[in-house]
Rosetta silent file (secondary structure, phi, psi, omega in degrees, C-alpha in Angstrom):
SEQUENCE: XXXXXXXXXXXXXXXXXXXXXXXXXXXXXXXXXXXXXXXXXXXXXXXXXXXXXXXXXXXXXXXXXXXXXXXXXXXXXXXXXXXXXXXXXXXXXXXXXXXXXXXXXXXXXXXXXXXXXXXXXXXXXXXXXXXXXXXXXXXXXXXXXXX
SCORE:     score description
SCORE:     0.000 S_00000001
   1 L     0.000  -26.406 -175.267  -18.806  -62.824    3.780 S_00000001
   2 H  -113.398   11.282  149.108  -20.263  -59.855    2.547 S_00000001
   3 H   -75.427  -26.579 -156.148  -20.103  -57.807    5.684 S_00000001
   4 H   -80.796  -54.173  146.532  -16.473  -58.418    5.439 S_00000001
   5 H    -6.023  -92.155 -133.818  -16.440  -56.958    1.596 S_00000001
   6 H   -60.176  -61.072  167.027  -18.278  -54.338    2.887 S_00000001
   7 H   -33.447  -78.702  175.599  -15.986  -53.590    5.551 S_00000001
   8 H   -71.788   20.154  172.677  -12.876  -53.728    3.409 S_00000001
   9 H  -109.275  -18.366  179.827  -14.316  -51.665    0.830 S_00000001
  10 H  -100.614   -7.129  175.981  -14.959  -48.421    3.430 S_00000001
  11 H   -82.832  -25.238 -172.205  -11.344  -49.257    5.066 S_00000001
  12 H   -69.869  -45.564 -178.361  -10.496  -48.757    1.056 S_00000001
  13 H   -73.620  -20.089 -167.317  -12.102  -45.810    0.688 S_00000001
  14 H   -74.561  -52.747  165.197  -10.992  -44.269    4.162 S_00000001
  15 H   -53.054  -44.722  170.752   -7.547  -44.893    3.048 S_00000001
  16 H   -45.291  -64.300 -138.446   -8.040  -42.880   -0.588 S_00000001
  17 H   -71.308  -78.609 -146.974   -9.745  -39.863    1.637 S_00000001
  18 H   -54.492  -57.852 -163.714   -6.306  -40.150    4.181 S_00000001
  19 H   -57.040  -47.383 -175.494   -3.951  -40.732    1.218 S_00000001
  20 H   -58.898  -50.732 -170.413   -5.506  -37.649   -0.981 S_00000001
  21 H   -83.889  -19.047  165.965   -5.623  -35.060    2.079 S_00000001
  22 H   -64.770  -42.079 -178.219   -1.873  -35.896    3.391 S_00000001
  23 H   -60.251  -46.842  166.747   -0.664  -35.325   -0.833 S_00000001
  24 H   -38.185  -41.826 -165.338   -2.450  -31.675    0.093 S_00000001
  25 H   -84.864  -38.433 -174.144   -1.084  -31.045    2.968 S_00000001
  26 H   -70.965  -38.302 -165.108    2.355  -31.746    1.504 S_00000001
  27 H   -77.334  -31.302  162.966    1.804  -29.414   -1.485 S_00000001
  28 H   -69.305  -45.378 -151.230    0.679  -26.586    1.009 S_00000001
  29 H   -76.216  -58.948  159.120    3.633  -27.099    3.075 S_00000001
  30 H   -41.706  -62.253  172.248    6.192  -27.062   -0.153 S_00000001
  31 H   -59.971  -49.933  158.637    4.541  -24.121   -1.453 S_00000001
  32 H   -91.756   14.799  153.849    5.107  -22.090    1.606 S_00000001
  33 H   -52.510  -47.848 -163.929    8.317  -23.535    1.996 S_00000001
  34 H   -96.678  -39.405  174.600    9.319  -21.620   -1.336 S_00000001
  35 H   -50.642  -41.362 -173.729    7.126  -18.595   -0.586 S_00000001
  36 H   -76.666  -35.827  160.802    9.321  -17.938    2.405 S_00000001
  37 H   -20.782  -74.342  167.970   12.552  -18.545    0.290 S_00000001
  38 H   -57.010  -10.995  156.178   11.298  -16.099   -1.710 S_00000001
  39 H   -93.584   -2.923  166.720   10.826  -13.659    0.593 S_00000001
  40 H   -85.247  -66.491  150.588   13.867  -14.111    2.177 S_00000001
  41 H   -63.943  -23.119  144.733   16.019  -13.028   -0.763 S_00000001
  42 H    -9.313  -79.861 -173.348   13.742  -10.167   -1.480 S_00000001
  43 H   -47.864  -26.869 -145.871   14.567   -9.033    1.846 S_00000001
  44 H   -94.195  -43.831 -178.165   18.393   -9.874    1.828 S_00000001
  45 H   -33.867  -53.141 -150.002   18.291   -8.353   -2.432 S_00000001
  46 H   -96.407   -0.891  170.948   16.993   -5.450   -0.946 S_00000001
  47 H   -84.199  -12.736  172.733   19.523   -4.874    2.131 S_00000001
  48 H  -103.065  -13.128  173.243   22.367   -5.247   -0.514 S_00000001
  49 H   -83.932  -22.248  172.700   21.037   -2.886   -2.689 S_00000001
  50 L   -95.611   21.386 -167.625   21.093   -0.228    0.157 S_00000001
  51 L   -84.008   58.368 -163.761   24.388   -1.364    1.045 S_00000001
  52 L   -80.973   19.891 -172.978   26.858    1.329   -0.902 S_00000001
  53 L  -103.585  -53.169  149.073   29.552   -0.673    0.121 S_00000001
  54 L   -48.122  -50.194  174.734   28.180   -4.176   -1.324 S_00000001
  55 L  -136.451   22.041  171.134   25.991   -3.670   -4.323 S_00000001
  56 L    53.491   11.828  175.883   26.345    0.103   -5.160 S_00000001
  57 L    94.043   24.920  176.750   22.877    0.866   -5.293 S_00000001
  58 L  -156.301 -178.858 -156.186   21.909   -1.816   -7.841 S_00000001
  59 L  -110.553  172.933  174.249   20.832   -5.605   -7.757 S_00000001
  60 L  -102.411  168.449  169.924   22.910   -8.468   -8.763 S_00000001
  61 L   -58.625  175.653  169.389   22.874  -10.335  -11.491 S_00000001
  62 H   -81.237  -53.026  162.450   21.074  -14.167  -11.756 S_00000001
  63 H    -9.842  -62.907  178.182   24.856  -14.747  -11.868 S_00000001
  64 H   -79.067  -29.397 -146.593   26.212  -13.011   -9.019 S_00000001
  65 H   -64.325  -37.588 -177.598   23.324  -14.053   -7.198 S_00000001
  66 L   -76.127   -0.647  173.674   24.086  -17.939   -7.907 S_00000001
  67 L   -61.903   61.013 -173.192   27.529  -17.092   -6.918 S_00000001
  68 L  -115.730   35.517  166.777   27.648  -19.040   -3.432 S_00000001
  69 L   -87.043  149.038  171.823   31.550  -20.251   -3.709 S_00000001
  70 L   -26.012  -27.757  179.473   33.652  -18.995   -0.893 S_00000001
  71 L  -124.438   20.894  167.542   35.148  -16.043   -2.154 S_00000001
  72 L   -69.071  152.232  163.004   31.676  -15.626   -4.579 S_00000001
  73 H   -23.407  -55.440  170.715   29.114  -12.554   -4.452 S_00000001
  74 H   -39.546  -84.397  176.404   26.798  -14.147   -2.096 S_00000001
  75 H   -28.201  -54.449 -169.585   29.555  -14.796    0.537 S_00000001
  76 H   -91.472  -18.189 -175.935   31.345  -11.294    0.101 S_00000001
  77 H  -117.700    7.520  166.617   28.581   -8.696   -0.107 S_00000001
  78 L   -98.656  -10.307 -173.062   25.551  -10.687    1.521 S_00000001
  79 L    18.622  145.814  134.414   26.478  -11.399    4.975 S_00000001
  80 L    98.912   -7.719 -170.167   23.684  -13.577    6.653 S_00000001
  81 L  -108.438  116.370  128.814   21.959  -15.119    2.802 S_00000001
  82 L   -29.327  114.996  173.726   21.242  -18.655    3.034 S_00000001
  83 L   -86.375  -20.809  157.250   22.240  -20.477   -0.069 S_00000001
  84 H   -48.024  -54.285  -96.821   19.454  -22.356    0.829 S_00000001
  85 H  -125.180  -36.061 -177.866   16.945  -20.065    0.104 S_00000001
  86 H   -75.097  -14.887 -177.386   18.221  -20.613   -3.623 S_00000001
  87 L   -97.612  152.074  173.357   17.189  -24.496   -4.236 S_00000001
  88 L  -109.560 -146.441 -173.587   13.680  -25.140   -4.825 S_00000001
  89 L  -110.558    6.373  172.329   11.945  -28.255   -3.455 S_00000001
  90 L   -84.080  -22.568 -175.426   12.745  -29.785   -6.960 S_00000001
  91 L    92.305   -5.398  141.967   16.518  -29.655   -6.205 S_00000001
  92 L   -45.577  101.841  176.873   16.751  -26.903   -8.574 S_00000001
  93 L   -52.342  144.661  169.367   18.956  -23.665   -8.389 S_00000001
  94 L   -41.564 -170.161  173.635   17.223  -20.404   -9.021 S_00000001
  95 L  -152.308 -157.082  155.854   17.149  -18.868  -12.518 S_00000001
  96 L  -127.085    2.639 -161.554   16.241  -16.587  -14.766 S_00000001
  97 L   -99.953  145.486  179.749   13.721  -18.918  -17.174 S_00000001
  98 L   -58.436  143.641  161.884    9.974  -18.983  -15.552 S_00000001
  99 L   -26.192  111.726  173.198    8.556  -20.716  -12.440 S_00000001
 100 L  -142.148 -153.325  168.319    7.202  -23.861  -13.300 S_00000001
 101 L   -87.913  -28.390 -161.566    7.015  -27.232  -11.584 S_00000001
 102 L   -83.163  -16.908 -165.744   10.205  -28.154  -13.267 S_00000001
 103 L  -116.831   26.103 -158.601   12.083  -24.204  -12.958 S_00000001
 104 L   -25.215  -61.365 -166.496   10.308  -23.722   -9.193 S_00000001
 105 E  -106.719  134.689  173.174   12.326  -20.360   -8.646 S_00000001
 106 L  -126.670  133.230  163.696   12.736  -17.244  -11.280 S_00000001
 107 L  -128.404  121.466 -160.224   14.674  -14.468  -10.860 S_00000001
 108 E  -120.418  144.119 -176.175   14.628  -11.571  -13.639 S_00000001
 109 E  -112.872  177.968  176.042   16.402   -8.523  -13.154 S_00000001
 110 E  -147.546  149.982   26.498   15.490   -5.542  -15.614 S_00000001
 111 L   -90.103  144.237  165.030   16.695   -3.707  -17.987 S_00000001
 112 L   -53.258  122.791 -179.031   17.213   -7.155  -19.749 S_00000001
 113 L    92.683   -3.973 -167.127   20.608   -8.001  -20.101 S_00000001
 114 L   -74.091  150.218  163.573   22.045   -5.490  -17.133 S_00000001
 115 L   -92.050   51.782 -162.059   25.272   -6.536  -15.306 S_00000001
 116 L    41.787 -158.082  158.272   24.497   -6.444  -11.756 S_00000001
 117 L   -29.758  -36.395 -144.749   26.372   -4.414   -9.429 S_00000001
 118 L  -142.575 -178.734  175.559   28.866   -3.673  -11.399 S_00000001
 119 L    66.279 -153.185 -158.761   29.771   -2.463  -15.178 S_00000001
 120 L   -70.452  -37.605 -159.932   27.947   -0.222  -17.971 S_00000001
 121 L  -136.063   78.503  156.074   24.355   -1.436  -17.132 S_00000001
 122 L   -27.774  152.282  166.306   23.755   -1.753  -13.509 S_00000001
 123 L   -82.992   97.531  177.673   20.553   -3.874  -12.342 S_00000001
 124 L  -121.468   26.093  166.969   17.890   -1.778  -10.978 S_00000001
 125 E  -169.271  151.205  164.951   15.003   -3.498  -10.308 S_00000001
 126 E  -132.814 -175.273  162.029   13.785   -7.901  -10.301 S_00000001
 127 E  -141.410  146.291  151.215   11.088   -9.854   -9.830 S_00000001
 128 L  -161.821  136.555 -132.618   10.982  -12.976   -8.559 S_00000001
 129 L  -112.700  147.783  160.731    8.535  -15.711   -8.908 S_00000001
 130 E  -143.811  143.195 -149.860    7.865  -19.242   -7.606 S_00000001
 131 L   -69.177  171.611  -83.682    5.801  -21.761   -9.194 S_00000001
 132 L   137.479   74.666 -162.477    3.007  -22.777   -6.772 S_00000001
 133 L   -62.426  -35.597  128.004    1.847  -26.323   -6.472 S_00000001
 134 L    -6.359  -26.879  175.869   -1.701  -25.331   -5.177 S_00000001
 135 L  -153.107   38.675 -156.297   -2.204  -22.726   -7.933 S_00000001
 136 L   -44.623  -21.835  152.974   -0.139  -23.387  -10.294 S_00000001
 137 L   -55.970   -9.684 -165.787   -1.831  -20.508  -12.287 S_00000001
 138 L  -134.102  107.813  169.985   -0.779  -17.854   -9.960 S_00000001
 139 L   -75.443  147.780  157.939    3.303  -17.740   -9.108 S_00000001
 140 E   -92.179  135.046 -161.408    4.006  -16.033   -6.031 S_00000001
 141 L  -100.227  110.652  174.658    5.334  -12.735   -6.863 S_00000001
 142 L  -129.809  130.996 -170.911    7.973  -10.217   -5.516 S_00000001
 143 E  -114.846  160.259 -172.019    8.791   -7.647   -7.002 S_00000001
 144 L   -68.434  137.105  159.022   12.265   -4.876   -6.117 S_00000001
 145 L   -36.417  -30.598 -171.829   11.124   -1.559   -4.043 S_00000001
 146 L  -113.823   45.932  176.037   13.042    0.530   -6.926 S_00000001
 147 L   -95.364    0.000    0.000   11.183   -1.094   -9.684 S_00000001
């Protein structure tokens, strides 16, 4: 009787050890899941900003950017941008309020308050951050080429 204890007490712990290092594995996986998101609109942010036909030499807005209806910003001056790339693994659209577990993706354009592409106060530089389950002290960070 008390090999069997014994037994089912090291099958218990074998499970904690499996269950703890799969919850790891998942949290690595999610987090570079969102790092490449974020590096994906970087890239596409910064092919519309050289664009003078699409974003005039400035960034969009958190606005335009969230703009993914058919005849929306995304669609007409992005060719090729995943609206994917905009949900976080929370089910959460990007933003502009910081990267957290609950806010995953932030995107801040500067000067504060600028109107994208278009009007008195163009967008010329963002950042944009995603929370990090793995570090949660450290978001990963991209910042615009023309910042």
């Amino acid at each position: 009787m008390i090999e069997i204890v014994i037994i089912l007490v090291v099958i218990g712990i074998l499970i904690v050890l499996i269950v703890n290092s799969l919850q790891t594995v998942q949290a690595k996986s999610r987090d570079t899941t969102r790092r490449n998101d974020i590096d994906h609109i970087a890239q596409a942010l910064e092919v519309c900003y050289s664009a003078k036909d699409a974003c005039n030499g400035a960034y969009p807005s958190v606005l335009q950017l969230t703009d993914t209806s058919p005849a929306g910003f995304i669609t007409t001056n992005m060719p090729g941008f995943s609206n994917d790339w905009l949900i976080d693994s929370s089910a959460g659209v990007i933003q502009n309020e910081a990267a957290s577990p609950a806010t995953q993706y932030q995107y801040a354009t500067t000067p504060d308050r600028c109107t994208g592409t278009g009007g008195d106060t163009p967008c010329t530089g963002f950042t944009l951050r995603t929370y990090q389950e793995t570090n949660p002290d450290h978001p990963y960070v991209k910042e615009s080429a023309n910042k």
